[in-house]
N, C-alpha and C positions, 0 to 999 in steps of 0.2 A: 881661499877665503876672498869674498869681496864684500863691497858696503852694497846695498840692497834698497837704498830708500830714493836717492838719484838715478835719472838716466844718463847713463854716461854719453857723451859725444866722443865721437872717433878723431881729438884734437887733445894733442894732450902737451900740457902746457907746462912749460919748466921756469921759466923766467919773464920780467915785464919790465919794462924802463917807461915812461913819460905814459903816453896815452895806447902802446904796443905793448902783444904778446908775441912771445916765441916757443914755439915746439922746441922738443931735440935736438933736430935736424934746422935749426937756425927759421925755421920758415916762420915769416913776420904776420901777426895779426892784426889789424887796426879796431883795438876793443871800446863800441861802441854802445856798450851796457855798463862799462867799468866796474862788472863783474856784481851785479844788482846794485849799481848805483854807489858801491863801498869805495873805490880807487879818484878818491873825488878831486884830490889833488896828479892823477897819473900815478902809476907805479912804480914803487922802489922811490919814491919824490925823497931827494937827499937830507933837506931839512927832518923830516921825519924819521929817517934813519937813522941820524945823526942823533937824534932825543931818543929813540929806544934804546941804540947801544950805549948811551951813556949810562941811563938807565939803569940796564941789564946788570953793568959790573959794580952798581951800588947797592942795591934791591931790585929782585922780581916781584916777590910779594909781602904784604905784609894787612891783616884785617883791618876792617874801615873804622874799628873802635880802636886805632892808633892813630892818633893825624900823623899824615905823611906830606911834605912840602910837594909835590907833584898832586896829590890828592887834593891838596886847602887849595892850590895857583887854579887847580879846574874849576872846583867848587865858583871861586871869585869870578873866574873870567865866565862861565857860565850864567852864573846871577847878572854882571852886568850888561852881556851881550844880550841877555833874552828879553823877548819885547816887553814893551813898559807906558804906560798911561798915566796922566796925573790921579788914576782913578786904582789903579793894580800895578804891580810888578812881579815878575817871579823871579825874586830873587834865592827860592831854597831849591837846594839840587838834591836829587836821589840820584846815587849810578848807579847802572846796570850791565847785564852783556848784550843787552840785542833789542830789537823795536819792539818785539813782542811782549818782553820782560816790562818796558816802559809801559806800554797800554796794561798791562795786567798790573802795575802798581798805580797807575794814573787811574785803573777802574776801583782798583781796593781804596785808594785814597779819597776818593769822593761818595763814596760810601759811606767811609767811616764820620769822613768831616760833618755829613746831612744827614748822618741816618736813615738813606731813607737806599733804598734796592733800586729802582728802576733807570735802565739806560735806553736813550734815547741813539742811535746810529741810522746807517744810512744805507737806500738798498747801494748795489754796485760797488760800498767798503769793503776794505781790507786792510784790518787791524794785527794777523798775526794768525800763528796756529796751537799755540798754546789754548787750555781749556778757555780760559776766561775771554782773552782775545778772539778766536776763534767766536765763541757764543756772538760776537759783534762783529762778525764779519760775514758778508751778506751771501756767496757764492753756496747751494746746497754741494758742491763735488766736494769740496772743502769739509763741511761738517758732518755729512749724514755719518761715515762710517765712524764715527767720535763719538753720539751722542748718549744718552744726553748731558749736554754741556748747562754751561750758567746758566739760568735762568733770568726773567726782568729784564730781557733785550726786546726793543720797539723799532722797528722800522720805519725809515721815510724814507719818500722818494727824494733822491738829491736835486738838490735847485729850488725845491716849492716851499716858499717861505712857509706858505698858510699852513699847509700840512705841517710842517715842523715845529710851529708857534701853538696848533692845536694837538700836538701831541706831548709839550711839555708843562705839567704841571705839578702839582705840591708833593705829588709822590717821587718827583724826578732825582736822581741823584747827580746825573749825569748828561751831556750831548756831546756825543763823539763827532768831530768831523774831521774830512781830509782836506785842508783849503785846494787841491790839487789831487781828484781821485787818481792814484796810478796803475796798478792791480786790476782795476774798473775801467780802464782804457784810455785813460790822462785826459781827464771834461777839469778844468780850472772850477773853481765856484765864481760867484760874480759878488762882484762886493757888498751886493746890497743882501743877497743871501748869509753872509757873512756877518751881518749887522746885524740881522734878525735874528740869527743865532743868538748874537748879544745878548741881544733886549730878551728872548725869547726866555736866557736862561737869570737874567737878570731879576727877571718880573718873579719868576718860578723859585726864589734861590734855587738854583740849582749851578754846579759848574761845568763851564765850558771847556771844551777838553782840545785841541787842536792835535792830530796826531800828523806830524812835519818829519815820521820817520824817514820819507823819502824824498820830501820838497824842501827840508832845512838846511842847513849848512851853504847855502848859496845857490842852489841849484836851480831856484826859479826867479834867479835872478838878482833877489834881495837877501840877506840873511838868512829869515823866514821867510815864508808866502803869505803871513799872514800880515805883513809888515805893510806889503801893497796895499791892501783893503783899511789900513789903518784900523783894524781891532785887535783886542788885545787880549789871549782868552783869561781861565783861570790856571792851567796844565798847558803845557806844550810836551807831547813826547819828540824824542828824536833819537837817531843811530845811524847806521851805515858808514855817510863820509866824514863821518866826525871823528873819528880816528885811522883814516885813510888806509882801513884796511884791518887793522886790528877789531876784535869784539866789543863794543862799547857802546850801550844805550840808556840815555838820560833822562828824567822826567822833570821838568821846572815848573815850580809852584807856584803860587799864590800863598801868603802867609797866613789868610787864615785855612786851609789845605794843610799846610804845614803845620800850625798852631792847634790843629785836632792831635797830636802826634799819634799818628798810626803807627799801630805793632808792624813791622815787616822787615825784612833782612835778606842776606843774597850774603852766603860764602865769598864769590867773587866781587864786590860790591865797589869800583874803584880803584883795582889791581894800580901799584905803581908803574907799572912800566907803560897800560894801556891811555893812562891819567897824560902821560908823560907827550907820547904819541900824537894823544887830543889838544895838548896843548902847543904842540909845536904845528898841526895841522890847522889849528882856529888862528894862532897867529900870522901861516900865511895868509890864510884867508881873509884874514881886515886890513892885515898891512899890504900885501898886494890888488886890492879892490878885486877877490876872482868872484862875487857874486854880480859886480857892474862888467867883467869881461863875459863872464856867461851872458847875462843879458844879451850883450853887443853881439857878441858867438851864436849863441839859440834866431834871434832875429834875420841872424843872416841865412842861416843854413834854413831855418821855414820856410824863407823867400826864393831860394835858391829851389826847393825841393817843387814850391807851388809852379815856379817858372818853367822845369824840369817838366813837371806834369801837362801842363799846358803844351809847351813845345815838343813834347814826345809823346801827345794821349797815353801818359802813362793811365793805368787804372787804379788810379787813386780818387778817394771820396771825398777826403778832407784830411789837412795838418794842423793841429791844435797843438794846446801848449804852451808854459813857460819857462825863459830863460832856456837851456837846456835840459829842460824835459817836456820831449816830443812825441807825441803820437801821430803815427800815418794809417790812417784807413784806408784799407785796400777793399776793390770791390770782389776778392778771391780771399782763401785762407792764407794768413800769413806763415804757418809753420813751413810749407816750400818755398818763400821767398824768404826766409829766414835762414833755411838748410843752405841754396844756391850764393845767398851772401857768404858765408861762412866758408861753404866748400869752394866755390870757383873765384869769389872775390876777394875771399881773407879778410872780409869784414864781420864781426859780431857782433848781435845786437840782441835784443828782449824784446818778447810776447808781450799785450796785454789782452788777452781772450784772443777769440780765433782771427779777428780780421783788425788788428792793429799790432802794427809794428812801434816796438818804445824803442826809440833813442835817450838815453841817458849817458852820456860818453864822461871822460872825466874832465872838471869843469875847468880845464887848462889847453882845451884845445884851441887852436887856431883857424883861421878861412879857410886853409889849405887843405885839414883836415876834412870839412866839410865838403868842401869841394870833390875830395877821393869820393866819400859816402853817394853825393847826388850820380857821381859819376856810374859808382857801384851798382845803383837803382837805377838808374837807366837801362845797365845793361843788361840787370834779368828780371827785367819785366816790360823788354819786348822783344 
């Protein structure tokens, strides 16, 4: 018997400390994906540890129509972390297990609040593979063998305000965006795209949806990414490094979002132990400044890599990106310069389509770190 939906690699992994994986046989990885983006704080990070196994020997689980004091501490710390305007806050949480669960209630929820079907996404997104997400997620390899999926999804081109301003109106429920496509090849949006989103959905009532499944938790730098641009949507989804490893994804509201109260539920909705997890990973992450070290981290290591390229004609197109989430375009396919990191250099890292390489490492690394990677690159790709 084996699982069938993965390709497996020929590494196989038993244990992880800080920003390192280990095989079996002791052999060191230096994981520069932090395993899609989830090991945000490095792995096995002791704070974290330390809150599940407490956890563990007082409750594993118990349903979310119980409050549970690890479930209400998320709930708060959630609400007050997530961005906020004299104009909106979302301060209501829904939890869930994963990014895609988030966009699939963040899609039913503004639904339900407008009434009204129609979503607004963006080509090159990537919202998830669930039905609902999926229908908003722009790649055909992705969908075709699913279909047909939700209905009332709109495409725009990402970046072009006009287009996105003339595609939302009275019928709109909804505008998905990534403030940082990643899936799509890691293109940042530009602030003022982000603004026109606003207004776009402001003028429309319709709400704004930010999905920060992979750019939140500090990763680009700031808390959010959408924190940079100074707007502030209606919905913000998030997951991956928010509970540094464990299954756990969030959707933060707007209160009138909230104040519609949508029918919806999730068995797992909030587990104590994963609640527990997230709470001990968001508290390093404010109390040790790791969204202003990423910053300082990502900045270096682009710089480093653009230097690299120049001094070595490596064949790189361009490094884009924030904070530590890096895309390198290669003017070849990146799947064997992926395989040759892995296999000859011990380094790991993520695809974003055929000719970018994602760096997403965990966001506790050091120069040094960085340093190995440019080195890495250098040496097999010339």
């Amino acid at each position: 018997m084996s699982g069938f939906v993965f390709s497996e690699k020929p590494i196989q992994i038993e244990r992880g400390e800080g920003p390192y994986l280990y095989t079996d046989d002791g052999t060191e990885y230096l994981d520069f994906g932090a395993s899609y983006a989830v090991a945000a704080l490095g792995h096995a990070h002791p704070r974290v540890t330390e809150a599940v196994q407490a956890q563990v020997e007082d409750l594993v689980y118990v349903q979310a129509s119980y409050p549970n004091s690890a479930r209400t501490e998320l709930y708060e710390k959630l609400g007050a972390l997530g961005p906020a305007d004299e104009e909106r806050a979302l301060g209501k949480v829904w939890l869930c297990n994963s990014g895609t669960e988030a966009n699939e209630a963040a899609m039913k929820f503004a639904r339900n609040a407008t009434g009204r079907s129609k979503i607004v996404a963006t080509k090159r997104g990537f919202h998830g593979r669930t039905m609902g997400a999926l229908a908003m997620t722009w790649k055909d390899k992705y969908k075709k063998p699913f279909e047909p999926l939700a209905g009332g999804i709109e495409f725009v081109t990402y970046g072009d305000a006009q287009e996105l301003e003339e595609a939302v109106d009275g019928e709109t429920a909804a505008v998905f965006l990534e403030p940082v496509q990643g899936e799509g090849g890691i293109h940042p949006a530009s602030t003022e795209y982000l603004r026109a989103a606003r207004d776009a959905a402001d003028e429309a009532g319709a709400a704004l949806v930010f999905d920060e499944i992979q750019t939140g938790v500090g990763r680009t730098g700031t808390l959010w990414a959408c924190e940079g641009a100074g707007v502030v949507p209606d919905m913000l989804t998030t997951a991956k490094g928010i509970a540094n490893g464990l299954p756990l994804g969030a959707t933060l509201c707007a209160d009138w979002i909230a104040d519609a109260d949508p029918e919806h539920g999730s068995t797992f909705s909030g587990g104590p132990v994963v609640c527990a997890a997230a709470n001990a990973t968001l508290d390093t992450i404010v109390e040790e400044d790791v969204p202003g070290h990423a910053a300082r981290v990502g900045e270096y290591l682009q710089s480093e890599v653009e230097a690299a390229t120049e001094e070595h004609d490596l064949p790189i197109r361009e490094v884009r990106g924030l904070g530590l989430m890096i895309g390198i375009e290669v003017k070849r396919g990146s799947n064997r310069l992926l395989r040759d990191l892995a296999l000859n250099e011990q380094v790991l890292a993520l695809p974003a389509g055929r000719t970018v390489l994602r760096l997403l490492p965990p966001l506790t690394i050091g120069e040094e770190h960085a340093d190995r990677v440019v080195e890495a690159l250098v040496e097999v790709m010339t």
